[in-house]
N, C-alpha and C positions, 0 to 999 in steps of 0.2 A: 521372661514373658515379653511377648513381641506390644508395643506403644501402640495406646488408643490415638487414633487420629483425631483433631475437634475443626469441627467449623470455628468461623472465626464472624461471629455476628453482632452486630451495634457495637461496636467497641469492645468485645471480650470474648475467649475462647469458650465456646460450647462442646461439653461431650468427656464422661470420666469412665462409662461402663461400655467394655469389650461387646461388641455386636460382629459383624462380617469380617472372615479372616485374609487378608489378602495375601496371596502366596509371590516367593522369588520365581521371575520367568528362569530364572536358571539355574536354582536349586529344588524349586518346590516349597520349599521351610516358610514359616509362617513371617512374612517382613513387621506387618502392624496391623491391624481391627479399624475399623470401621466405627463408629460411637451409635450407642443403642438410644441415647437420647434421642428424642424429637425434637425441630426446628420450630421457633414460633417464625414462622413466615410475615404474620404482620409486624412484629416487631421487627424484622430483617428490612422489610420496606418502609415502614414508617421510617428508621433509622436513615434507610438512605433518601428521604423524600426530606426530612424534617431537619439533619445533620449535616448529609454530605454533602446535599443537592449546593445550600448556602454556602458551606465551606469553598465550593469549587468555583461558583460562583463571583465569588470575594475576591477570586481570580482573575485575569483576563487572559488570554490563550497565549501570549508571548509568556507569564510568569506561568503556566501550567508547563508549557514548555523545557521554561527550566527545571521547574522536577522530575520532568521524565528524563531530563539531562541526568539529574544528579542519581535517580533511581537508577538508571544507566551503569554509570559507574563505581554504583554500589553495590550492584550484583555480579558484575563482571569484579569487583576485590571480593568477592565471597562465593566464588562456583565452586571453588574443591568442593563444599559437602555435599552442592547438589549433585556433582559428577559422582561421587561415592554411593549414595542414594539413588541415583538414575541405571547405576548397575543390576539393580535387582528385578528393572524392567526388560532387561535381555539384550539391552542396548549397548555395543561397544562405545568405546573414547569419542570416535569420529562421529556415531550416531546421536550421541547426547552432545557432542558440539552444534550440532544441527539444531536444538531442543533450545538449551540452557544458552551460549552466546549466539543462538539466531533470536533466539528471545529476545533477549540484552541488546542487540544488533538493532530489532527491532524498534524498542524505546529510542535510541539514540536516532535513526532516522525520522521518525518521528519527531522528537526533537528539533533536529534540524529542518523540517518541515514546516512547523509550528515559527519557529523564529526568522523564516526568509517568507513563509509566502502567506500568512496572518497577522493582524490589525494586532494592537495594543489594549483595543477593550472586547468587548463581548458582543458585537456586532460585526460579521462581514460583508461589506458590501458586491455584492454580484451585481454589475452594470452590466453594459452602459444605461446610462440615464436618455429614455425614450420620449421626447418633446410629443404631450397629448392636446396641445393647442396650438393656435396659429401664432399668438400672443407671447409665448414663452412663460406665461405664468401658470400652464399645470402640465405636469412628466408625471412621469411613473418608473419604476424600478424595483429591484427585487433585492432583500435582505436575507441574511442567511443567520440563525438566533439557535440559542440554546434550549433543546425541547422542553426545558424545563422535570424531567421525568429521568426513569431509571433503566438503566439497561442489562439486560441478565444475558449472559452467556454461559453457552452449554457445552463442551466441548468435546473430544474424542480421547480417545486414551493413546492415541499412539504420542503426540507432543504435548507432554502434562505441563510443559512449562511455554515453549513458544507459543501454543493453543493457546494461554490463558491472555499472553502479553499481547499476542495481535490485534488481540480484540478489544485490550484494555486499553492500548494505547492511544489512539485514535477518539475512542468514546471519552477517556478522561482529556483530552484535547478539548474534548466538544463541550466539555462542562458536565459528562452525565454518570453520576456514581456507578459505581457496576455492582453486580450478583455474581458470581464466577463460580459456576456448576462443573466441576471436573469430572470425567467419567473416572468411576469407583476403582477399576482395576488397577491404575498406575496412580492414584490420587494421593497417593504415600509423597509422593514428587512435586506435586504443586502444592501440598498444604506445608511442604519444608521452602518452597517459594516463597510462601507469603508470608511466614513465618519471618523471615528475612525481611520482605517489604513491612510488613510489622515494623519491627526493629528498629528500620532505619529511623523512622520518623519523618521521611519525606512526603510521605505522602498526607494530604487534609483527612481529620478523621469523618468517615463515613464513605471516603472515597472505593475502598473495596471492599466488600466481602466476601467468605469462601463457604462454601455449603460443599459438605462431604455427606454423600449417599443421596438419597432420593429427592426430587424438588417439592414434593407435597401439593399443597393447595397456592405453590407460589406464584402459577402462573393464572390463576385466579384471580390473584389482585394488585392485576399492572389494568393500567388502563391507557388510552390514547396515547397518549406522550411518550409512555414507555417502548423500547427496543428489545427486541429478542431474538437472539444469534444463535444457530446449532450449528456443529461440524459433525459427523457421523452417516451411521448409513441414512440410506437414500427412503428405505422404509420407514424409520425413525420419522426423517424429515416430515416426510408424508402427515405423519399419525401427530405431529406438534402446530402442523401449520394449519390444520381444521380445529386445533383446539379450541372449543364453544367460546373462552370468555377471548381467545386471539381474534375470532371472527366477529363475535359482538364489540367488540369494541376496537376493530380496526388497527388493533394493534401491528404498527408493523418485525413482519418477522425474516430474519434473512438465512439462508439454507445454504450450508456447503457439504453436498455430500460426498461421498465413492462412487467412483467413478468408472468405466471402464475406456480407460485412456488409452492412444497406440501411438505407434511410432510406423510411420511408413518409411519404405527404403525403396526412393526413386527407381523406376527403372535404368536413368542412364548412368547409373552405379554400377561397378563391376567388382569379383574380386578381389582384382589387382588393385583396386582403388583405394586410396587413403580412408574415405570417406566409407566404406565397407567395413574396416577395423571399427571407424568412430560409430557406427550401427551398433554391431554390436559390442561393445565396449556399454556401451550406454543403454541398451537392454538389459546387458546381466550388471552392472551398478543398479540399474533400480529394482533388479529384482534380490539384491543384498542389502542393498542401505536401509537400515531399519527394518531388515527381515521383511522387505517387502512391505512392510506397514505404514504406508503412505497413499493419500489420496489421491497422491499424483502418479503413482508407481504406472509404468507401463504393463498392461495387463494384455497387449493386443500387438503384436509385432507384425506388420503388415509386409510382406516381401516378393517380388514378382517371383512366379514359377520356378522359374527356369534357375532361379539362384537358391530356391528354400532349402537343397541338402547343404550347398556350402554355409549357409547360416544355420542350419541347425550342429553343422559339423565343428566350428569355431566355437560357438557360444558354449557347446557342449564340454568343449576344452576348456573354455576358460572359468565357467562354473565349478568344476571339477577340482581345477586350483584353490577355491573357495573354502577356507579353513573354517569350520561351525564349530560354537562351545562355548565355554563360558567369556567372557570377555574380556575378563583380566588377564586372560593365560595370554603370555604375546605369542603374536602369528594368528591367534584366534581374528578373523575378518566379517563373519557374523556371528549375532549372538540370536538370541532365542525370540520367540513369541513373545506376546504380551502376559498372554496365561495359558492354563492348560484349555478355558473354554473359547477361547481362539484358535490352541493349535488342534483342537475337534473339530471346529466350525470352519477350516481350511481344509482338514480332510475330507467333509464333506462335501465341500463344495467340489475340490479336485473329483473325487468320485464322478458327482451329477456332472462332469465337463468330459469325464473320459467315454461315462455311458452316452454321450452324443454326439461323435462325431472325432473327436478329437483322440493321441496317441500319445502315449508316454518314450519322449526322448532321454530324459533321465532325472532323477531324483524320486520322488513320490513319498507313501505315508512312511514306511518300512526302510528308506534308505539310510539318514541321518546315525550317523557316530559319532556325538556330540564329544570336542575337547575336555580336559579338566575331571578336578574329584568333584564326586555331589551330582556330575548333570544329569545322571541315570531320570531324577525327578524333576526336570527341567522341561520346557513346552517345547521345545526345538522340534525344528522341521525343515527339512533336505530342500536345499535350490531345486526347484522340479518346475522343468520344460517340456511344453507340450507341445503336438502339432496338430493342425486341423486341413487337407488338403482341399475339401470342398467348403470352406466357411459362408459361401452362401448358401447352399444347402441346409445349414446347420444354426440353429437360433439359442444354445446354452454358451456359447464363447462369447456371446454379444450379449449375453444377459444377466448370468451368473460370474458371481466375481469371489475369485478366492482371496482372502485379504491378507498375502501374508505371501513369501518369496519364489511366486508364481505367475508364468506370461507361455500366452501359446503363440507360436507361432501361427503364421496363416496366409496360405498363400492367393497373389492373384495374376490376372492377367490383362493389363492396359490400364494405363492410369484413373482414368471412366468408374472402373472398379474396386482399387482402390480405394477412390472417395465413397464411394456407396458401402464398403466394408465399413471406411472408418466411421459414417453417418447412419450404419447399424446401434454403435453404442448409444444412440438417443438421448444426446448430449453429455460433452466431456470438458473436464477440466484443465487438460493442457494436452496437446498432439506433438509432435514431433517429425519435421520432413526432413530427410537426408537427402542430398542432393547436390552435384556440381552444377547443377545449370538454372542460372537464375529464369530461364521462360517457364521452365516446370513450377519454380516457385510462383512465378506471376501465375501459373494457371491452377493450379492446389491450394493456395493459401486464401483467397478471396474467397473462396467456396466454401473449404470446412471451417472457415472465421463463423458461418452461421451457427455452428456447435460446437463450437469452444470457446471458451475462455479465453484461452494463449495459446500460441502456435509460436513454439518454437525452431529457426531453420538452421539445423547442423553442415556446416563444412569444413574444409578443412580449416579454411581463415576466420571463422568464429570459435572453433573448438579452443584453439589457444586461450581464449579468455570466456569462455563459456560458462555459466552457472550449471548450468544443465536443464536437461527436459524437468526434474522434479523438484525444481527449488524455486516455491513461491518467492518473490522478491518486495519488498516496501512499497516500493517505487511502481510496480505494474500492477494491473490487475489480479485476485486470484478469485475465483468463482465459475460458474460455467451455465450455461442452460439444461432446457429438459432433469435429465438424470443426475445431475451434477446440481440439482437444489436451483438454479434459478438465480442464484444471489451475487453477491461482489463485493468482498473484500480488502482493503489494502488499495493500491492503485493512486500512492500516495497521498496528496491533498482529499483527493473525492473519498476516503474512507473516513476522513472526520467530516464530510457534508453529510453522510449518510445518516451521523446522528444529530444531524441539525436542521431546525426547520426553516424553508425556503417560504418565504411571505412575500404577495405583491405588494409595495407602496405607494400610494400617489397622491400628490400635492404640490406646492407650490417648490421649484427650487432650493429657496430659503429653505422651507421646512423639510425639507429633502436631507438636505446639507447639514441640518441639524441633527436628524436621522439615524443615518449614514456613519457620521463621525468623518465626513469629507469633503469637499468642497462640492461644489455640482454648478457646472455652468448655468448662470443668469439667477446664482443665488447672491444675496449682496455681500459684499465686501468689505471689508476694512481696512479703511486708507489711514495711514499715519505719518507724519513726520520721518521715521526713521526707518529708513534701508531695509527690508524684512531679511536679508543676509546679516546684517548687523544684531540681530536676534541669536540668544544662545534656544538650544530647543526647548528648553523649558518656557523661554517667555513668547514663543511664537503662538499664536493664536491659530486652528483651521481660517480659511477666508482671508488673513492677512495678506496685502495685495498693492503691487505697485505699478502704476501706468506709467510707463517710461516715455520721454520725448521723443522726436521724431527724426528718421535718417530719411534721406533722399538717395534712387539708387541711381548710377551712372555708371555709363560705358567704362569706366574704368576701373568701375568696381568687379566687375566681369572680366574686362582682360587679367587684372591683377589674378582675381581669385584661381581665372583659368591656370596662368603662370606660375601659380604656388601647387596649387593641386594636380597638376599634368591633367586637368578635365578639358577638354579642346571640343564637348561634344557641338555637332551642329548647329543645334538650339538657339546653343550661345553666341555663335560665332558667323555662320555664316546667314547674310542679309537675306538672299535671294532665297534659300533652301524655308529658311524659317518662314515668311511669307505666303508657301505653299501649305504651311500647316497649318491644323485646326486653330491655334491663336495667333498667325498671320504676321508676327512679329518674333524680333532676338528677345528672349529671356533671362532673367538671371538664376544660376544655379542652387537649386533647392539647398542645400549644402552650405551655401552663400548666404542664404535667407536667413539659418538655424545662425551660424556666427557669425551675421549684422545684429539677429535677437539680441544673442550672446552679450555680445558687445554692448548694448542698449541697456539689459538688463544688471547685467553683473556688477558688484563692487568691489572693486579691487583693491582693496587693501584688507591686511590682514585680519581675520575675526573670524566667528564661529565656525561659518562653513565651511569647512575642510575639505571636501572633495567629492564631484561630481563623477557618478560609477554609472551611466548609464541613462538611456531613454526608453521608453516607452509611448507604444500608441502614437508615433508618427506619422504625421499625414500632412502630403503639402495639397492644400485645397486648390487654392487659385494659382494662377503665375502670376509673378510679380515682373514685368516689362521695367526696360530702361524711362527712369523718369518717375516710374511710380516712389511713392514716399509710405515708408513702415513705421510700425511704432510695435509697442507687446505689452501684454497685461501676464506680470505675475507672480502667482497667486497659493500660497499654502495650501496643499489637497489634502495631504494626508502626514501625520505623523505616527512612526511604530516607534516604542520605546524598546531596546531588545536587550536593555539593563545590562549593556557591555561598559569596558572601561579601557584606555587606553594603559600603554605602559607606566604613565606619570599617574595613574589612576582616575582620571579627568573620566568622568561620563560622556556617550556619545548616542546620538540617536537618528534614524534613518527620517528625513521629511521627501515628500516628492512634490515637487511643485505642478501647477497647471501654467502650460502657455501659450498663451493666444497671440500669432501673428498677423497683424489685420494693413489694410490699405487706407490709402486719402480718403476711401469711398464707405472707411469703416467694415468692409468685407475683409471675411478671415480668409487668410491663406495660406497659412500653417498652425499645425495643433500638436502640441504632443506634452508629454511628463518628463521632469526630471528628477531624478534620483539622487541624494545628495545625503554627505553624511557631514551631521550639524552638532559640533560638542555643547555639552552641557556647562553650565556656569562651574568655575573653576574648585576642585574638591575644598571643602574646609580647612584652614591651616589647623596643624597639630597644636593639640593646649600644653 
């Protein structure tokens, strides 16, 4: 008897009686059930309002960090089962790598995103701080908080496992428990996911749960603060994001649907050309990887006339080569469907494409002689390429999407056309230009940026390190407009803003500063006796702040500096040139100014602060002429705790100072941040 599946809701597995049977994409045979219980929905959100919200909370986004660290590495030591498990979804080795450690992959970027470029408590500040009086005592500024609320995602069945992690990661960054709605056909795969996450114990309880089969009246009772994520079709989308209580209550909702993606192939391609192989090369990959069942799959091959039989001639080869079956059998290079009501809902659609315009170059319903014992009952379906000679004539290639390891070709004529082909599909999620010549790229990629997402540009000197047209990445964007849901995903940092609310502030400085958790020019300071370097990071205060005495700059300070640095510019040096310009006089080099600061500010002898790794936000305001006398104010801005330790196990923690270089006249004339990594008091001796 094939295992009931259970949601996993307020802390305890729900679901003991057999309901919906879900079959192997590549035997047919019954994998596991579905659970015939019902959900209490308000119990699911109460739990995550009243349990997880606090748990996560209790956190600050540097230590949330490190759990999506350790969850990281706790799923990457335990994929064998998922990769055994993920077989039944029709996925080979290389497809469920995409799944299961793009997942994994995911957390850990995330991670490291979390610990470089967010605060230590639950506030991040979005500046600059915008002076709203003439007096300097009222600014204004923008925070960025935790919505305080819940976030449900819904997801698609082709990645049961990276679907779930994309979305989780980034939200549990942001402070906000999730609801993780898997679609039911492959949900055998994410509910042995979290089974895992379970287990671990890493994560705060409330932080996730899984709802296996239908959402019920859940989305009933989210209100304002809540988020709600779908990946699927485009129809879908549609019919969730009018949802009565999503529109009464403003709930926001973000869409990533299917897409009708293409890949154009320059005209000044030939061929002979390198760049002709990497066309198609990467047409028929994405019409295999994952049997096609990808949002990002190129569905829309775009190729000037005059070369469509040699691209349909190639591709046709190399498909051909394309070994289909079950996945385990080796040489097997696709494996099947998701389910049998996929590989229907593909044949139908290939039908509606063929009755309008479009020709069958090879594969179709009828082709497929699926590898291996058992696959007779398997969803498998033949790599099938089409073509469409007049594609502006013809409105089902641009409309109708077969979701599964299908792309038609289509031919055009002048670049002009092209982009109106590609700007047929009414927003897409990622394009693809091929091309040797960077002036086609300046003239094609500004354009269809208006619908898309991502535009990716193959040649030969990117292909070497290429991810490819269909692999969403952490770090960029994924989402698209129009037809592609509207929405934005990932796109590193900005995917955990998405679930955090962005508030204007304004008041004095001071209360600014307090705020914030940072410093903010012309908020007061705290002057003390002792060297603020002399401070381990623990006992550094924000605001803590030193006005150093004053240098005087001279001609000599300028030749010398010139002399060390080979800087010889005009500026500096010659009398008569410098005269002719805007400040009328020899200056001294900006460069010069930062280490006289330096010099002014620093403590040189040994102690806490260890090592300066940078500036930011530099700006030399004023010139500073021979003659003029400097001084600098500075001043603690920010401290991140990123609960590292060094080899001696000594704590260390990142502070960035504010520094203001001013004149005899008290005018600034240089500003900028320092970066600096400052140990913690020394570990406890052993007892």
């Amino acid at each position: 008897m094939a295992p009931t599946l259970q949601s996993h809701i307020a802390g305890r597995w729900v679901g003991q009686d057999a309901a919906q049977p879900l079959c192997s994409a590549v035997s047919g045979q019954v994998v596991a059930h579905t659970h015939a219980e019902a959900i209490d929905f308000a119990e699911a959100v109460d739990h995550a309002r009243r349990v997880g919200l606090p748990n996560l909370l209790a956190l600050d986004f540097q230590q949330r960090a490190q759990r999506l660290k350790a969850l990281a590495k706790f799923l990457m030591e335990h994929k064998e089962p998922l990769y055994a498990i993920s077989g039944h979804t029709g996925a080979t080795r290389a497809d469920s790598w995409i799944d299961i450690e793009g997942g994994a992959g995911t957390l850990f970027a995330y991670a490291g995103l979390g610990s470089n470029e967010l605060p230590s408590g639950n506030v991040v500040h979005e500046g600059p701080v915008i002076p709203l009086g003439k007096k300097g005592g009222f600014a204004g500024t923008h925070i960025l908080v935790p919505r305080r609320g819940v976030a449900v995602h819904i997801n698609a069945f082709n990645f049961p496992v990276w679907g779930l992690l994309e979305k989780f990661a980034p939200s549990f960054l942001a402070g906000m428990p999730c609801i993780g709605k898997p679609a039911t056909a492959t949900s055998y795969v994410t509910e042995a996911a979290v089974r895992l996450i379970a287990e671990s114990g890493i994560l705060p309880e409330g932080a996730l749960q899984l709802v296996i089969g239908g959402t019920g009246d859940l989305l009933d009772r989210l209100n304002g603060q809540d988020v709600v994520t779908f990946t699927g079709s485009a129809d879908t989308a549609a019919r969730l994001r009018v949802h009565p209580n999503l529109v009464r209550n403003s709930v926001p909702f973000n869409a990533e649907a299917d897409s009708l993606n293409c890949a154009i192939l320059a005209p000044d391609v030939t061929p002979d050309d390198e760049e002709f192989d990497l066309f198609v090369k990467e047409v028929a990959r994405e019409m295999t990887v994952k049997a096609g069942q990808k949002c990002t799959a190129i569905r829309r091959a775009i190729v000037p006339r005059q070369h469509l039989e040699a691209v349909a001639e190639r591709l046709q080869a190399r498909l051909a080569k394309v070994v289909v079956g079950d996945p385990s059998v080796e040489g097997v290079r696709m494996g099947a469907l998701a389910s049998h009501a996929q590989q229907a809902d593909v044949a139908e659609r290939v039908a509606m494409l063929l009755a309008d315009g479009a020709e069958l170059v090879c594969g179709g319903v009828d082709a497929v002689r699926p590898v291996g014992e058992g696959t007779a009952g398997g969803a498998f379906f033949a790599p099938t390429l089409l073509l469409c000679r007049q594609p502006l004539a013809h409105d089902a290639v641009h409309d109708v999407e077969a979701f599964g390891p299908v792309s038609t070709l289509m031919a055009y004529d002048g670049i002009d056309e092209a982009l109106a082909l590609a700007a047929r599909g009414r927003g897409s999620l990622v394009a693809t230009l091929v091309t040797r010549d960077p002036q086609i790229a300046a003239r094609v990629i500004p354009e269809a940026a208006a619908l898309h997402g991502r535009l990716h540009i193959l040649d030969r000197e990117s292909a070497v390190e290429s991810t490819g047209h269909g692999s969403p990445l952490p770090v960029l964007k994924h989402g698209g407009p129009g037809r592609a849901g509207g929405g934005e995903e990932l796109g590193g940092v900005r995917a955990v803003k998405h679930y955090l609310q962005r508030t204007a502030v304004q008041g004095s400085p001071t209360m600014l500063a307090a705020v914030t958790g940072e410093h903010v020019r012309g908020a007061k300071v705290i002057e003390t006796e002792v060297h603020p370097f002399r401070r381990h990071f623990e006992e550094l205060q924000i605001g803590e702040s030193l006005l150093t005495h004053r240098r005087t700059v001279g001609e000599a300070d300028i030749v010398n500096f010139g002399g060390i640095s080979g800087d010889y510019f005009y500026m500096h040096f010659d009398e008569i040139a410098a005269k002719e310009t805007q400040f009328g006089q020899r200056i001294a080099h900006g460069y010069f100014v930062l280490s006289a600061a330096a010099g002014l500010f620093v403590s040189p002898a040994p102690g806490p602060v260890l090592a300066n790794y940078g500036l930011d936000t530099l700006r030399f305001v004023k010139p500073v002429a021979i003659g003029d006398t400097i001084r600098a104010r500075l001043t603690c801005k920010r401290k991140i705790d990123r609960n590292r330790v060094d080899p001696s196990g000594v704590g260390q923690g990142v502070v960035a100072w504010d520094v203001e270089v001013s004149n005899q006249h008290g005018e600034l004339v240089a500003s900028y941040d320092i970066l600096t990594l400052v140990a913690k008091k020394a570990k406890a001796a052993a007892v």
